[in-house]
N, C-alpha and C positions, 0 to 999 in steps of 0.2 A: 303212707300210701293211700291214705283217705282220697278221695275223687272230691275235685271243686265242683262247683255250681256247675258249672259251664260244661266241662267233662258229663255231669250226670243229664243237663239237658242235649247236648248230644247224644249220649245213647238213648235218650227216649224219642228223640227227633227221629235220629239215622236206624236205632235199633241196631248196632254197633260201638264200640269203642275199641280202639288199637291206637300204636302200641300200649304196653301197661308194664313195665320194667317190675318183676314178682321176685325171681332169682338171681342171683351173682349170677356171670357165665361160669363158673366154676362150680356152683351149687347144679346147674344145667347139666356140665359134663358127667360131675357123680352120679347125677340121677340115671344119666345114659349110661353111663356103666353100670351099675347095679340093673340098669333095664333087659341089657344086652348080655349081662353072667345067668340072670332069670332064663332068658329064652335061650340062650344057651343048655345049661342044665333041661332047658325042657324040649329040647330036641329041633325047636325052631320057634320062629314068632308065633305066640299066643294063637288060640284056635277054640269055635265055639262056644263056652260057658266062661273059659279062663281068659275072653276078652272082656267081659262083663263085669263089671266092680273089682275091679283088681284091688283097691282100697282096701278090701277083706279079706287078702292072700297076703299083701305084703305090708310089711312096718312101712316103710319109708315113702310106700303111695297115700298111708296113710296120715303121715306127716303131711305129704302134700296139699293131700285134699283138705289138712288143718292148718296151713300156713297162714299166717296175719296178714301178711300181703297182700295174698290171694283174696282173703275173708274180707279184709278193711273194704277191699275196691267191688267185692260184688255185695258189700250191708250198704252200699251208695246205691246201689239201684233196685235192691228188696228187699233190704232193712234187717234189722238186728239179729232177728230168730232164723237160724238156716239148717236147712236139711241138706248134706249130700245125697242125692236120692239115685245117681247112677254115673261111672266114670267109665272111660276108655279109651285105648290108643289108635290113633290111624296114622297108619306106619304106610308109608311108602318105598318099598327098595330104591337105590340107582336106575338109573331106565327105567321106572314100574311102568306099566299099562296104566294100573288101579286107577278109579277116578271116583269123586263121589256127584251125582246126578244134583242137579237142581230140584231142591225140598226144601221142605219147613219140619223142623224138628217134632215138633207138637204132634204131629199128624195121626201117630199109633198110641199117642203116651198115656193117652186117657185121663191125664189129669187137667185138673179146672182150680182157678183161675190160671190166664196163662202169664202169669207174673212171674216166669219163671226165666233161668237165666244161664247160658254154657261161659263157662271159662277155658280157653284154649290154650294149653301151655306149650309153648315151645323147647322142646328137648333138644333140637338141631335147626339149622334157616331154614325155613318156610316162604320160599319166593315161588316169582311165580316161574322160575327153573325147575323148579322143585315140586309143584304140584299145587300152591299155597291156596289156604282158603279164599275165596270170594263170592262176596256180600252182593246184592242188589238195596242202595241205600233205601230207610223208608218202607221198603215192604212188607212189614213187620205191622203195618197197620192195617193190610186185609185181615179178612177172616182166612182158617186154614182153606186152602185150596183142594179141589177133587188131586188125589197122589194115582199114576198108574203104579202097580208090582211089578220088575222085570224078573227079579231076582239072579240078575247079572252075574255072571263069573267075578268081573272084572268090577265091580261096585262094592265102593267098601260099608256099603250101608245096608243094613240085618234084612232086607223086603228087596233092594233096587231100588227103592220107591223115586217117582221120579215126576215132579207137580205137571199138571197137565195144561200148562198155560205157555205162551211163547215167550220166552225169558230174553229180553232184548239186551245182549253181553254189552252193548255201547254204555251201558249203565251201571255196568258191577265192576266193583272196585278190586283190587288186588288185595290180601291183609298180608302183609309184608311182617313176618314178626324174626327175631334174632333168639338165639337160645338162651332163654331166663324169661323172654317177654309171652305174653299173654294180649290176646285179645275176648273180649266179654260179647256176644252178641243173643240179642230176642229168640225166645220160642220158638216166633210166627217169620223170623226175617229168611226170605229166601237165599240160598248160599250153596254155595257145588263146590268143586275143583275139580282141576283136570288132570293127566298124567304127568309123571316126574322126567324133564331131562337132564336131571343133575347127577355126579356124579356119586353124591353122599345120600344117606336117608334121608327121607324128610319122618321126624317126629315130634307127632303133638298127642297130649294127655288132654281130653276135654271131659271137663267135670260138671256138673248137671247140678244147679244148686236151685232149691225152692224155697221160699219162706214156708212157714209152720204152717201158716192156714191153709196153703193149696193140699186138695184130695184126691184121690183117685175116683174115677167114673166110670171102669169097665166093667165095672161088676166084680171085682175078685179081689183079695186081699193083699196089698202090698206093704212094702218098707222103706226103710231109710235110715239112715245116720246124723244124728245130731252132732252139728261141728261147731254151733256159735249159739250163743243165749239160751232160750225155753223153750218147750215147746208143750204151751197149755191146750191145744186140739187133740191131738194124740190121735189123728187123721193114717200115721201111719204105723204098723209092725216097729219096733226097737232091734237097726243092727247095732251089729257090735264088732267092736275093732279088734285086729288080731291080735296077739299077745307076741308071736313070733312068726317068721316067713313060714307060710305053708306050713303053719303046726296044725295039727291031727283035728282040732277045735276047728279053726279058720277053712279046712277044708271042706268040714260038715256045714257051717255053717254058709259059707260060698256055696255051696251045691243047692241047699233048700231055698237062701234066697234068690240065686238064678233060675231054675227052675220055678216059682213065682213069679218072676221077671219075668220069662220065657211065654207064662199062658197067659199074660196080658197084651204082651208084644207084636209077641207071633196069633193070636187068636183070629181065626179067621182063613189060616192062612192052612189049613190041616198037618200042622209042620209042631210038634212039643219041644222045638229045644229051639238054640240057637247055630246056625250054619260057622 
C-alpha cells in the first residue's frame, strides 16, 4: 500500500489524495458494527470528550489508527516516525442537516511545522448524496486564513469555525470514497461539506497523523501516540493505548488527555471542554 512517486507528488501539488483502498469492505462493515454496539450501549452517537481520541477508549480504533495500510500510505507523505496525535468521527444521520463549514484544520491546533496530515476512513459511502468531503485543490499552499466562530448548532466542527474568504465551489472537488477507502488531505487544504440526502449514514474516522518533530505552540502541554518508528524529540506527553474497551485505566486516561486537548482547542473561546 506504499504510494508511488506520482501519488506522493500529487498530494503535495493538490494537497489531497483519494481514493486509497486501506480496508476490505468487510473489515469496513465490522468496524461499523462494533461503532454502532458502542453508541448503542452509550445511549447514542458519541458526545463532547467521547468524540475526541476514541483510539483511547476502544481496542479496535486503536488497531485502526495502527494499521499498515493506513501507516504505509501516510510514511509517503511524512515519513517514518508518526504520531497519532488526535482521531474522530463525523457521522452524519439519513437526512442530517449537519454540515461542516469551509476551514483549514490547522487553524486552532497550535502546532508548527504544518507537515501534518488527516486520513479519512470511510466506514459507509461518502458521496456527495451523502454529505461527502470536498477539497478546494492546491489551497493548502496559502498561509492559514483569518477563521470566523459560529459555533453552529448544525456544524460538526468543535468552534463553527468557518475561513473568511469566498470559497469559489466551481473549484472544489467531491472526495467520493466507498467503505474501506481513505482519503489523506493537508493541514492547510481548505474542505467543508454539506448536508446528507441519503438514505444511510455517512461515516468517516479521520485521524490526525504528525511526524515526531512537529510541536505544540499554544503554550500548554500536550500528547500523542506513537504508532510507527521513534520518536527522538519527545515534543509530546506519551499516551497509551487501552488494554480493553472502556476499562477503568482507558477511561482515566481519556479524560486527562481530553481535557488537555480541550485548553488548547477551545482556549480563547471561554468554553473548558468540548461541546
Amino acid at each position: 500500500m506504499r504510494l508511488s512517486q506520482a501519488q506522493i507528488r500529487q498530494y503535495h501539488e493538490q494537497g489531497y489524495l483519494s481514493p486509497i483502498r486501506v480496508l476490505s469492505p468487510e473489515r469496513a462493515v465490522a468496524n461499523r458494527r462494533q461503532l454502532e454496539a458502542a453508541e448503542a450501549a452509550n445511549g447514542g452517537p458519541f458526545q463532547g470528550a467521547m468524540k475526541q481520541k476514541p483510539h483511547l477508549l476502544f481496542t479496535w480504533l486503536d488497531e485502526l489508527v495502527r494499521e499498515d495500510a493506513v501507516l504505509d500510505a501516510v510514511e509517503g507523505v511524512i515519513g517514518p516516525n508518526i504520531l497519532c496525535w488526535a482521531s474522530g468521527f463525523f457521522t452524519k444521520e439519513a437526512h442530517d442537516p449537519s454540515y461542516v463549514s469551509w476551514h483549514q484544520d490547522l487553524t486552532y491546533w497550535g502546532l508548527e511545522p504544518a507537515d501534518i496530515v488527516t486520513a479519512w476512513v470511510a466506514l459507509s459511502p461518502s458521496t456527495p448524496e451523502s454529505g461527502c468531503m470536498r477539497v478546494v485543490p492546491g489551497s493548502h499552499k496559502q498561509d492559514v486564513l483569518p477563521h470566523t466562530e459560529t459555533f453552529a448548532e448544525q456544524n460538526l466542527l468543535s468552534r463553527g469555525q468557518e475561513v473568511q474568504v469566498e470559497v469559489d465551489e466551481r473549484e472544489a472537488v467531491d472526495v467520493v470514497l466507498q467503505p474501506g477507502e481513505m482519503s489523506l488531505h493537508h493541514v492547510k487544504l481548505i474542505h467543508g461539506s454539506g448536508a446528507s440526502r441519503a438514505d444511510d449514514r455517512r461515516i468517516g474516522f479521520a485521524i490526525r497523523y504528525v511526524p515526531t518533530y512537529v510541536r505544540q505552540t499554544a503554550g500548554a502541554e500536550d500528547s500523542a501516540l506513537l504508532v510507527r518508528g521513534v520518536d527522538t524529540y519527545h515534543h509530546f506527553l506519551e499516551e497509551t493505548p487501552p488494554v480493553a474497551d472502556l476499562d477503568e485505566a482507558a477511561l482515566a486516561h481519556h479524560a486527562a488527555v481530553t481535557a488537555r486537548a480541550a485548553r488548547i482547542l477551545m482556549r480563547g473561546t471561554g468554553k473548558e471542554s468540548f461541546r
